[in-house]
Backbone as CSV, one residue per row, in Angstrom:
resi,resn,N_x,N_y,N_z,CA_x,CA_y,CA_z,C_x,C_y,C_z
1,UNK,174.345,99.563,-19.279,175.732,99.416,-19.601,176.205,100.755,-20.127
2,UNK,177.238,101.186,-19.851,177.895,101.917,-20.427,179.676,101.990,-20.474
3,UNK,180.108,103.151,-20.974,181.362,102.977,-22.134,181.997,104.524,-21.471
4,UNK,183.017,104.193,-21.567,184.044,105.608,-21.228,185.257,105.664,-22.358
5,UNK,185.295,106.601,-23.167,186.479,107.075,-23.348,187.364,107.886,-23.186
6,UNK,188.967,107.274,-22.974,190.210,107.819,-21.939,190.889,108.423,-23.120
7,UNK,191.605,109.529,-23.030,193.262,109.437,-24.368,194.244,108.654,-23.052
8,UNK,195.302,108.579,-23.858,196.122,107.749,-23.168,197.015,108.523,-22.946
9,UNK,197.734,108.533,-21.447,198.602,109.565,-21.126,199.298,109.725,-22.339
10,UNK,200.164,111.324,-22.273,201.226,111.701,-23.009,202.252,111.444,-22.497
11,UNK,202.917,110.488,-22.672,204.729,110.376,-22.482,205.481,111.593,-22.352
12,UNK,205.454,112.680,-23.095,205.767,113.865,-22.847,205.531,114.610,-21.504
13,UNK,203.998,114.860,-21.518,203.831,115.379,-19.777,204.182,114.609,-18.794
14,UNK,204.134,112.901,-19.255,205.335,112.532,-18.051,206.549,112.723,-17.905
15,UNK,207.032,112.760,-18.944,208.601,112.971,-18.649,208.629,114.058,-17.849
16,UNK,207.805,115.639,-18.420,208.189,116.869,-17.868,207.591,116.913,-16.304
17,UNK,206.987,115.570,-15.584,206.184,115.895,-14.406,205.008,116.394,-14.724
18,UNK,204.291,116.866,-15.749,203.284,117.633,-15.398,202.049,116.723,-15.610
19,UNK,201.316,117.389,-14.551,199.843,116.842,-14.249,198.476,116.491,-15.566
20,UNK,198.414,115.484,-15.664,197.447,114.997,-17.203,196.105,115.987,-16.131
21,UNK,195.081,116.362,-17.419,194.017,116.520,-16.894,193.739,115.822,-16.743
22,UNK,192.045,115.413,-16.311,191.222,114.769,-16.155,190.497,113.731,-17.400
23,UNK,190.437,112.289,-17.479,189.753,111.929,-18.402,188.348,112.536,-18.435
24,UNK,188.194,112.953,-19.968,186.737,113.162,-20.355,186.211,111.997,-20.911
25,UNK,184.628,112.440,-20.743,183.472,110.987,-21.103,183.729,111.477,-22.696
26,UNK,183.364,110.148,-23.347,182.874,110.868,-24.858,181.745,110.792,-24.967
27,UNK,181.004,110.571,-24.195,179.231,110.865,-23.966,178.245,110.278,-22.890
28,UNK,177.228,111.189,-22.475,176.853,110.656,-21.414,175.520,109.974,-21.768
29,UNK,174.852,108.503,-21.579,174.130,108.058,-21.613,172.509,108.887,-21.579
30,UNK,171.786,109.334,-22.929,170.601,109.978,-21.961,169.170,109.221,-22.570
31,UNK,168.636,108.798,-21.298,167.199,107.957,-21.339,168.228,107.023,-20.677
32,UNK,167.098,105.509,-20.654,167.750,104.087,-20.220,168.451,103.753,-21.146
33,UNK,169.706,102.865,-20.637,170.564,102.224,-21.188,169.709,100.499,-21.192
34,UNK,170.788,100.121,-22.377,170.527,98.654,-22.421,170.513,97.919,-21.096
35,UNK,170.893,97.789,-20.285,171.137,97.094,-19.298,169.561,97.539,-18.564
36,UNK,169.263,98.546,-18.426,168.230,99.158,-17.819,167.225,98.462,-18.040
37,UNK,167.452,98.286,-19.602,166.026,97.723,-20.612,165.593,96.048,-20.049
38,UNK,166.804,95.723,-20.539,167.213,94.210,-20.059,166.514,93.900,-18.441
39,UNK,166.639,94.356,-17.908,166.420,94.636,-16.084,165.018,94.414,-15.969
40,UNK,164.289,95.699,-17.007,163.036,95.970,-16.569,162.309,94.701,-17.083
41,UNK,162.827,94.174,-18.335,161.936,93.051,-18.895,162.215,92.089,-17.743
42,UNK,162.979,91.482,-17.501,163.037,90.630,-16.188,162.360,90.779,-14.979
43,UNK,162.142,92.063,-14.563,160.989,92.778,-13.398,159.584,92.041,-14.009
44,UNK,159.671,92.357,-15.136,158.432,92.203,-15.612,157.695,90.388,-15.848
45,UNK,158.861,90.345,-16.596,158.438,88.746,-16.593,158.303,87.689,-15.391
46,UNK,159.058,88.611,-14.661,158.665,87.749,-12.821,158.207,87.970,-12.262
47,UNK,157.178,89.254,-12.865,156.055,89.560,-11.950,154.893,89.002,-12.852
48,UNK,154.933,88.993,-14.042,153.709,89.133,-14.935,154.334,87.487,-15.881
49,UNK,153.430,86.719,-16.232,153.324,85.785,-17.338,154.429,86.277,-18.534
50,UNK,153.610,87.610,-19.073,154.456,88.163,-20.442,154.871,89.427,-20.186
51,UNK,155.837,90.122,-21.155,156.703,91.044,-20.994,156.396,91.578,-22.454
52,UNK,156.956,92.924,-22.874,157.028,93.687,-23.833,159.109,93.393,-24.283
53,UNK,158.667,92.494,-25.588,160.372,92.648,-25.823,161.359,93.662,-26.003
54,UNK,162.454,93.890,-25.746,163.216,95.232,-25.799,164.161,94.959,-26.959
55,UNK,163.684,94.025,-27.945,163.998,94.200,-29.375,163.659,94.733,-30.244
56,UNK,162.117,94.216,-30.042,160.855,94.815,-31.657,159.424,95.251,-31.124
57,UNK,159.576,95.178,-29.355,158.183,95.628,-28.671,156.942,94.140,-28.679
58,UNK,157.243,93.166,-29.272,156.519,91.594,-29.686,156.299,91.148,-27.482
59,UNK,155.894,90.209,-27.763,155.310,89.457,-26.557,156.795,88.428,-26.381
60,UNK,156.910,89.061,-25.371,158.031,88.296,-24.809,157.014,86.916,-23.668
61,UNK,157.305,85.927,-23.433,156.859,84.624,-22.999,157.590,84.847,-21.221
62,UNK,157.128,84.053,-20.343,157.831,83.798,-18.836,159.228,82.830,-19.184
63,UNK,159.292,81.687,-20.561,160.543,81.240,-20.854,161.638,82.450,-20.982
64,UNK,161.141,83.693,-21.510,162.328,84.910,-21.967,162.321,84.798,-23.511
65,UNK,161.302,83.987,-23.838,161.751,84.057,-25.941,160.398,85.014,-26.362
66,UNK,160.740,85.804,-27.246,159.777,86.652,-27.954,158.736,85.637,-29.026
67,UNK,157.755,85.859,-29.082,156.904,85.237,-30.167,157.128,86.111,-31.542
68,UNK,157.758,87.237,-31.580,157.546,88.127,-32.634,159.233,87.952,-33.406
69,UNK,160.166,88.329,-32.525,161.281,88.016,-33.848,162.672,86.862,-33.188
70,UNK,161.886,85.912,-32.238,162.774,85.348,-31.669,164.095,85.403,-30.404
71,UNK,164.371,86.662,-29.967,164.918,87.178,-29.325,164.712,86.405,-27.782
72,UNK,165.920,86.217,-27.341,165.974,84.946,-26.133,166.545,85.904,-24.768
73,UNK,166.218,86.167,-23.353,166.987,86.241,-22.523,167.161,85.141,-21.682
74,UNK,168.558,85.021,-21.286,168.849,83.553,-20.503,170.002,84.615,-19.197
């Protein structure tokens, strides 16, 4: 998952016609993102019995619930 932040046009450069730059990111994701994480445990648990949770690192189960701090994927 990730997140973009826009400014919001200036009313001003519209009025005058002129061209907004370009939205900038306010940061670029570096390593895996959550979604990534989320993904891989699911690879995992449907290939394998148990999974490594992407909460606290605990034994995630083939149901999707961690034995270590409860953490559920559905």
């Amino acid at each position: 998952m990730s997140a973009v932040a826009t400014r919001e046009p200036s009313v001003r450069g519209a009025e005058r016609g002129t061209a907004e730059p370009p939205a900038q990111r306010l940061f670029d994701p570096q390593g895996p993102t959550l979604e990534d994480s989320i993904l891989a445990t699911w690879r995992e648990l449907a290939s394998a019995d148990r999974a490594s949770c992407p909460v606290c690192s605990g034994e995630m189960t083939r149901a999707g619930v961690c034995s270590g701090c409860g953490a559920e994927l559905s």
